[in-house]
C-alpha positions as CSV (number, residue, x, y, z in Angstrom):
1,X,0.0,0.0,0.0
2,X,1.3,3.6,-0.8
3,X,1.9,5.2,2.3
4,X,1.2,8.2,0.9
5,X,-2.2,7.9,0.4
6,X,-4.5,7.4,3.5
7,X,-7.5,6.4,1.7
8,X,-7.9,3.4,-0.4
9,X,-10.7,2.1,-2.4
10,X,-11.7,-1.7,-0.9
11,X,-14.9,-2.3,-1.3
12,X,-16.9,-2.9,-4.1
13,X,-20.1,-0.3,-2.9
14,X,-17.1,2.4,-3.6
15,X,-16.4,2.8,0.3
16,X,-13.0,3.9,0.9
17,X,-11.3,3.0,4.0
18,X,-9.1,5.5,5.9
19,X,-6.2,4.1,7.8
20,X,-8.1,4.5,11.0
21,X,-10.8,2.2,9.8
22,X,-13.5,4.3,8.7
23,X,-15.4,3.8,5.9
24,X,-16.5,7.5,3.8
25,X,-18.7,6.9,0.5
26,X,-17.1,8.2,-2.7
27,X,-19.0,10.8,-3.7
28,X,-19.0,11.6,-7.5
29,X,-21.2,14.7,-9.0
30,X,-23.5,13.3,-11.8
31,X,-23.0,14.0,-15.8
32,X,-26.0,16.2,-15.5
33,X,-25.0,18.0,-12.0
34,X,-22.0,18.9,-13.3
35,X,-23.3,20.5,-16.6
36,X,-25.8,22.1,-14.5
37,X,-22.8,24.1,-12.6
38,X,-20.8,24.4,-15.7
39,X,-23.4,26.3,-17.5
40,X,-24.0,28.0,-14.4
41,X,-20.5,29.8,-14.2
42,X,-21.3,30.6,-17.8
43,X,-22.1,34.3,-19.8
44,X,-24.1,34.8,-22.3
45,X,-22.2,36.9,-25.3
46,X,-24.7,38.4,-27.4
47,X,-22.1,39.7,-30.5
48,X,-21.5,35.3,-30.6
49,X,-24.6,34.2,-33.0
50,X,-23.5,30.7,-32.2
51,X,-24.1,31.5,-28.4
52,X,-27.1,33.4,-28.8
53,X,-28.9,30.7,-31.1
54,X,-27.8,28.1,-28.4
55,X,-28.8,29.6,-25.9
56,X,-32.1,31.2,-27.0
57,X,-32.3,27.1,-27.9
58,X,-31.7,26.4,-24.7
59,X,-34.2,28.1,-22.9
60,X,-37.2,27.9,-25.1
61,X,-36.7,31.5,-26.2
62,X,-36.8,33.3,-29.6
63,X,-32.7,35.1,-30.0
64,X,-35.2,38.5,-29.0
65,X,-36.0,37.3,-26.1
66,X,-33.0,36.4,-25.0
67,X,-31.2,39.9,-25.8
68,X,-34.3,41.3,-23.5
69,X,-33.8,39.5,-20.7
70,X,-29.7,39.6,-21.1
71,X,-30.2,43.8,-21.1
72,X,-32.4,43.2,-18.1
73,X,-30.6,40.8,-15.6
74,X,-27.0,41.1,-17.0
75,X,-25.3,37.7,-19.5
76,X,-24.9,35.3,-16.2
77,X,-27.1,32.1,-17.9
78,X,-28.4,31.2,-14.1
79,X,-29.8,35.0,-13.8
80,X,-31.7,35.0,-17.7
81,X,-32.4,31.1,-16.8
82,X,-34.5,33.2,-14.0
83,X,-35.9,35.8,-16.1
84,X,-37.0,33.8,-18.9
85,X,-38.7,30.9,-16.3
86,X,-36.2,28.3,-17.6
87,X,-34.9,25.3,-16.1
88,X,-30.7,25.6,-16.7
89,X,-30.3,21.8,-15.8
C-alpha cells in the first residue's frame, strides 16, 4: 500500500477506508450536476450568434428574447435562466 495515500478504495459499494478504519462513500457529482454548474458559471455573449442561437435554444426563447432578458438581468445564464422561467439543468 502507498503510504502516501490514506485512503484506499476496498470495497466494491465504492467505500474507501481510511487508515483509522472508517469507511467515507465516494462521492461523485453526476453527468447532468455537473453541466448544470458548468453552464451555471457561464455568460451569455450576445455579438457570438452561435451562443445566442444556443442559448435562445436552450431556454425555449426566440434570439429576442434572449437579448431582452440579457439587457435586463446582465449575460450570467443562471440570472436570464430566472428571467426567462427556464430550467438551466
Amino acid at each position: 500500500m502507498n503510504e502516501g495515500n490514506a485512503w484506499r478504495n476496498d470495497d466494491a459499494r465504492g467505500l474507501f477506508s481510511s487508515s483509522d478504519g472508517t469507511k467515507e462513500p465516494h462521492v461523485k457529482a453526476s453527468k447532468r450536476k455537473r453541466r448544470a454548474l458548468f453552464e451555471a458559471s457561464r455568460t451569455i455573449d450576445l455579438r457570438d450568434a452561435d451562443q445566442v442561437r444556443y442559448w435562445a435554444k436552450r431556454f425555449g426563447a426566440s434570439p429576442q428574447e434572449l437579448a431582452e432578458a440579457v439587457d435586463k438581468v446582465g449575460p450570467n445564464t443562471t440570472a436570464v435562466a430566472l428571467q426567462l422561467s427556464a430550467p438551466l439543468s
